[in-house]
N, C-alpha and C positions, 0 to 999 in steps of 0.2 A: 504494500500500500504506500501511495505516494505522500499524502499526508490525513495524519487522525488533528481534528479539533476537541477540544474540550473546554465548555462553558455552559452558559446560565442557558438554561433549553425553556425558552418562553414565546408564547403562544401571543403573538403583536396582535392588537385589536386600535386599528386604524383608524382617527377622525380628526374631521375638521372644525378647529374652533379661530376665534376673531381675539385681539392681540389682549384686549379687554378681559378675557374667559384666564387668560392667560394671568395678568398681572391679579387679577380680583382672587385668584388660587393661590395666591403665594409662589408662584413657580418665576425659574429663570427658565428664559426662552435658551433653546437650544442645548440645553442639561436634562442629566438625569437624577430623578429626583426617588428616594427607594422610601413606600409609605405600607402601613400593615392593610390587613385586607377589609376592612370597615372603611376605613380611607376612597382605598381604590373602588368598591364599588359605589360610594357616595357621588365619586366624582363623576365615572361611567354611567350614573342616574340621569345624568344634565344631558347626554353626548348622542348621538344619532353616528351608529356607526358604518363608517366605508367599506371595511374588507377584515376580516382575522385570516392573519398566517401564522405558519411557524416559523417563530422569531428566532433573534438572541444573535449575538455582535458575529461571534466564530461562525456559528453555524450559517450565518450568510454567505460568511468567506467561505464555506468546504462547499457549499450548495454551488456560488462561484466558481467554483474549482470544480468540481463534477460537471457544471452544466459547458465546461471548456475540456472536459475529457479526460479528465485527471480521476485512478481510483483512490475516494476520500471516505473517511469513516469519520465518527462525529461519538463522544459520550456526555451527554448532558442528565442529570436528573429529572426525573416526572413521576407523576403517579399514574395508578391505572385507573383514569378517570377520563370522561371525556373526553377536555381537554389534553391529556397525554397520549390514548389512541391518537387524536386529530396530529398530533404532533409528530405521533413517530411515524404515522402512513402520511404525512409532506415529505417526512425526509427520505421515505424510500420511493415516493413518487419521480424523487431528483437522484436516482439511485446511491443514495447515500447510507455506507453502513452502519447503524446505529447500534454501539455495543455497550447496550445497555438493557439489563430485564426491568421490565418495572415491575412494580409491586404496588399495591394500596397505601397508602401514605398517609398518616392523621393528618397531614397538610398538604392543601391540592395543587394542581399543576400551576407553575408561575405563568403570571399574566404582564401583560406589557401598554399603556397609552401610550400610541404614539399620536398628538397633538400636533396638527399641521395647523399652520396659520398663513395667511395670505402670502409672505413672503417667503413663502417655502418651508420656512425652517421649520424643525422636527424638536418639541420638546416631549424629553419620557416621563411618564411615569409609572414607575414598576414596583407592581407585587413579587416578591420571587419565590415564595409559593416553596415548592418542597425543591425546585431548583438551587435556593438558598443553605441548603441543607447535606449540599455533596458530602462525601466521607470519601476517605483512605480505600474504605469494604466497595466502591463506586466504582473502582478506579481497574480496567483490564490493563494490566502489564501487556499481557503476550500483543496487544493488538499493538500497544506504543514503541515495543522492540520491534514488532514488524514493520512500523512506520519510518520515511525516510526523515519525515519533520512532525516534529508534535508541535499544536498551535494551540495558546493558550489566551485567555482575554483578563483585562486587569479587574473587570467587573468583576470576575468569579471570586478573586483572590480576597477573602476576610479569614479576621482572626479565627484559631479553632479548629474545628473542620476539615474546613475548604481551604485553610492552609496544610493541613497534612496531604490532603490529597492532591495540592498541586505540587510541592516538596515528593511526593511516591512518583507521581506522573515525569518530574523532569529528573529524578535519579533513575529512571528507565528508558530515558529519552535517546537516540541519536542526536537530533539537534532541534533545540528550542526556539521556536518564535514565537512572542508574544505582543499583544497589543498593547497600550496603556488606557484606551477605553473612553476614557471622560477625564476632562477636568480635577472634576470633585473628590472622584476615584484616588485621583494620582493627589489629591490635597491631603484626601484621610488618611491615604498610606503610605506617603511621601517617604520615607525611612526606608520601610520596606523594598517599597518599587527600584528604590535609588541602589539597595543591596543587589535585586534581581537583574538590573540592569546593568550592573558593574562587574556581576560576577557567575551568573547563572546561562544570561540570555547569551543565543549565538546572533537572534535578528529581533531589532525590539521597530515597530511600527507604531507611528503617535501625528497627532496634529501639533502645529506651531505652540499653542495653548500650553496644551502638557508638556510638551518637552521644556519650553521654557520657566514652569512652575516646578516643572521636577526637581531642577539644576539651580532654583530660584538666580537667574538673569534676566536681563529687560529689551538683551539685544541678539539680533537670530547670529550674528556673527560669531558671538559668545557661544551658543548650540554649537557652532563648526568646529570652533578651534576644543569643545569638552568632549565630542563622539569623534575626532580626529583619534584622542589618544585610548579611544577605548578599548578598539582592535575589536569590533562588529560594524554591525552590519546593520547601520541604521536609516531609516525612511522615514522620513517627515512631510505629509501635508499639510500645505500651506493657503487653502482657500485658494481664491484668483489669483496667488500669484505661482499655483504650481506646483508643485514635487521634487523634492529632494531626496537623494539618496548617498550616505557618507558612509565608505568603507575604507579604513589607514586613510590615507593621503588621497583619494580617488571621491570626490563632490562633483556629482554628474544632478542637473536640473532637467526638470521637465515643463515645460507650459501648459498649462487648463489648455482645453478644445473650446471656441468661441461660439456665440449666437445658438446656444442651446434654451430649448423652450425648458428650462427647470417646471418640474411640478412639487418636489418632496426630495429633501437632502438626507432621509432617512437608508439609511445602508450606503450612503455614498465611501465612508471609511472601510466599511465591512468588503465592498466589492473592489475597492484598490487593493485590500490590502494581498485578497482572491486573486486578482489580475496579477499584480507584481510577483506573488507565488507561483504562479502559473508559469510564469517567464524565468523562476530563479530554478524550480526544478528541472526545467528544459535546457540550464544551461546558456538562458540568456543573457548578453550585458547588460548589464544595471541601468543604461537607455532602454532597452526596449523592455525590461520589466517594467521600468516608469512610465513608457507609452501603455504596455496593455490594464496596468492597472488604472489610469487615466482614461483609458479609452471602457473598462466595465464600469468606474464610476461614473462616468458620463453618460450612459447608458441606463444603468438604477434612476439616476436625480431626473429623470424625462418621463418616469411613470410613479405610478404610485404604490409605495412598500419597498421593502428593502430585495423583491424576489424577479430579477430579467426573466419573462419568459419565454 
């Protein structure tokens, strides 16, 4: 297998709200916000909704990756409950291995808002449901030794847990990629992250945002000259101004595709990050993994949900 993912396996339930619905909730636009399950269905009371898929940051990238011919396997926690049926026949509708039994769970399968508002942007908010709840006992070794890359997401990562079982996951690893996810993510775990990325990760993938909170600097030149000496293999989106990619001494740029009709920037990091992996197991140069993953992100942010069909 070319790559297994492992993250929050959550079931997106898609709508559109006006910037107002937004700010009167207490939310920041374009973040993800993590609320108990009394919360989330309060707010889902208000909302008229567009589409539910199955969601969650990784599992977009491997869905990505399969739907470009790549064999990818996926372990996310669910339960065996509606929502976790629905979840694991998406992922083998995009023939994605899903190595994971489920079982009945006092806590149901995680749910996801995504919150579109007129200028595209995507705010979450997520239940995570028994998704929250991975364990060590979650975790298939043999599938992660059979895998050429394990790909992890910085969502998954909290204390407890779902730290042991990403700790199990990357001492079985060939070689690690992870994402840094969110913002917020990379604020609460900032120590953490900063260890994984210093000393664990072989490819870490982030937007301008996180890297530069991770590293606490104010200038993207400061991000060059800190993953210059890291000796990885790091990729940074940068909104309209493009894609970067720094491995030692080697900073190759990419440019956004222009005059695209955006509908939803939901899964747009999710499917670069698919795209560029796409192009790094094929042995491509770090250009044209920045075109393809550029060119699946561009593709997602033109319809609606994070799923190319």
């Amino acid at each position: 297998m070319k790559i297994l993912g492992i993250g929050n396996a959550i079931v997106d339930v898609i709508c559109k709200v006006t910037d107002s619905f937004i700010s009167q909730n207490n939310l920041t636009k374009s973040t993800m916000k993590l609320v108990d399950e009394v919360e989330f269905k309060k707010l889902l009371s208000y909302l008229k909704i567009e589409e539910t898929v199955s969601g969650g940051s990784v599992a977009n990238s491997i869905v990505g990756l399969s739907q470009l011919g790549n064999k990818v396997g996926f372990i996310g926690k669910v339960s065996d409950d509606e929502l976790g049926k629905k979840y694991e026949e998406g992922l083998k509708k995009e023939n994605v291995s899903f190595f994971y039994s489920k079982k009945k769970e006092a806590i149901p399968t995680g749910t996801c808002l995504i919150l579109i508002t007129p200028d595209s942007e995507r705010t979450m908010v997520t239940f995570l449901g028994t998704a929250g709840k991975i364990n060590e006992n979650d975790i298939d070794t043999e599938a992660i030794k059979k895998s050429e890359i394990l790909f992890l997401e910085g969502y998954l990562w909290d204390k407890g847990e779902p730290k042991k079982a990403f700790e199990k996951a990357i001492k079985n690893s060939n070689k690690v990629a992870m994402s840094l996810s969110d913002l917020f993510c990379v604020e609460r775990h900032k120590p953490h992250f900063l260890e994984l990325v210093k000393n664990e990760l072989d490819i870490i993938f982030a937007n301008e945002q996180e890297i530069m909170s991770l590293i606490d600097v104010k200038k993207f030149d400061d991000v060059i000259s800190f993953t210059k000496g890291l000796n990885k293999l790091v990729v940074i989106t940068r909104g309209n101004k493009g894609a970067v990619s720094i491995n030692n001494n080697e900073v190759v740029e990419c440019p956004t595709i222009k005059n695209l009709k955006i509908k939803d920037l939901t899964g747009a990091g999710d499917l670069f990050a698919g795209g560029f992996l796409d192009g790094y197991i094929k042995g491509r140069s770090s250009k044209e993994c920045l075109k393809k993953g550029t060119e699946m992100s561009s593709k997602v942010i033109q319809i609606i949900g994070a799923r190319i069909s």
